[in-house]
N, C-alpha and C positions, 0 to 999 in steps of 0.2 A: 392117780394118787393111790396108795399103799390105805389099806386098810390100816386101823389102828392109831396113824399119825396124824397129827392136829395140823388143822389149814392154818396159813397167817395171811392175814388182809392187808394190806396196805393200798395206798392212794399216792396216787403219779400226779402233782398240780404244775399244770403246765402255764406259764405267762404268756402273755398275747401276740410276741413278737418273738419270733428267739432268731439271731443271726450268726451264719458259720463263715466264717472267711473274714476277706477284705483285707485292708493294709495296703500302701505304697508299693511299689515296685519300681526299684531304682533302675537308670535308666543307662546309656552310652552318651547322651545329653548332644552336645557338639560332636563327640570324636567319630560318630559314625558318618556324621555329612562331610566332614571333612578329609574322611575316608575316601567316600562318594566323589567329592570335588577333586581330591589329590588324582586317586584313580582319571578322571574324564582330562585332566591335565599330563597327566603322565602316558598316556594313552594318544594324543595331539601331536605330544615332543618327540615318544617316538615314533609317529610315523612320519612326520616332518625329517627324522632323521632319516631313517631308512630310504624315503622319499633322493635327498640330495645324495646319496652316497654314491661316489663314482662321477660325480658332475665337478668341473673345474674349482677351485680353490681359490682362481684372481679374477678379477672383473675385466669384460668384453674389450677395455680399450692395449692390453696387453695383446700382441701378434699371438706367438706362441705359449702356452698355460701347461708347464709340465707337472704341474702341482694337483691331483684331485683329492675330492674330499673322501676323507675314510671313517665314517658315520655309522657303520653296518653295526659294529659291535654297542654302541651307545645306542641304538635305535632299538636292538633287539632289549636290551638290558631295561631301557624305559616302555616298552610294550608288557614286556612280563612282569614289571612293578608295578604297572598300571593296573594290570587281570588282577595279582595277586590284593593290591589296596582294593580293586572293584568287589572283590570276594569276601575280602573283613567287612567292608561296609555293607552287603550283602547279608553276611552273616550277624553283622549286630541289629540289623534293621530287624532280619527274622525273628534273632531270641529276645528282642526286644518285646516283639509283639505277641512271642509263645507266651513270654512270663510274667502275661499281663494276668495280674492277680483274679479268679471269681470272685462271690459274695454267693452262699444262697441266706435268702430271707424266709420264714417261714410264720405264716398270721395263724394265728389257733383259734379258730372262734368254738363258739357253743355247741355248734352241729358238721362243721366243716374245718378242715384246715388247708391253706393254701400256701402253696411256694414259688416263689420266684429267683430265677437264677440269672444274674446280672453280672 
């Protein structure tokens, strides 16, 4: 402090609880499980397709079968929908759980203060 200049006093009264945070954080609700489930569905079908691709088209009591199946393109198409839904659902589950709100609380007693972060 500067020679000359006049001090001012003032007084800090603190309440016994003070809290910072908190509030709801909204969520993805269903659309992320259903993300989740479309993916494990979509993932099944195509390999199911990929799977018959190139195998007969009529059933065993036919002699000759010049007809096979051509699956490859709908099989690849349903595998890479599947990664991609498995990735959203992924990704909502995550930010769901980043922007899950704190709370810090803070108690003021007489001689001590303590804080809790929840």
């Amino acid at each position: 402090m500067q020679s000359g200049t006049e001090s001012q006093r003032f007084e800090l009264l603190l309440t016994s609880t003070v809290a910072i945070g908190g509030g709801q954080v909204r969520g993805y609700g269903p659309w992320k499980w259903g993300a989740v489930a479309g993916s494990g569905a979509l993932l099944i079908l195509g390999t199911v397709l990929v799977a018959i691709d190139g195998d007969p088209a009529c059933d065993s009591t036919v002699a000759t079968c010049k007809e096979l199946n051509n699956t490859i393109v709908g099989g690849v198409l349903s595998v890479s929908a599947g990664v991609l839904a498995g990735a959203a659902g992924g990704w909502m589950f995550w930010s769901e759980h980043k922007a899950k709100r704190r709370s810090l609380r803070v108690d003021v007693g007489s001689d001590a203060a303590t804080a809790n972060f929840a």
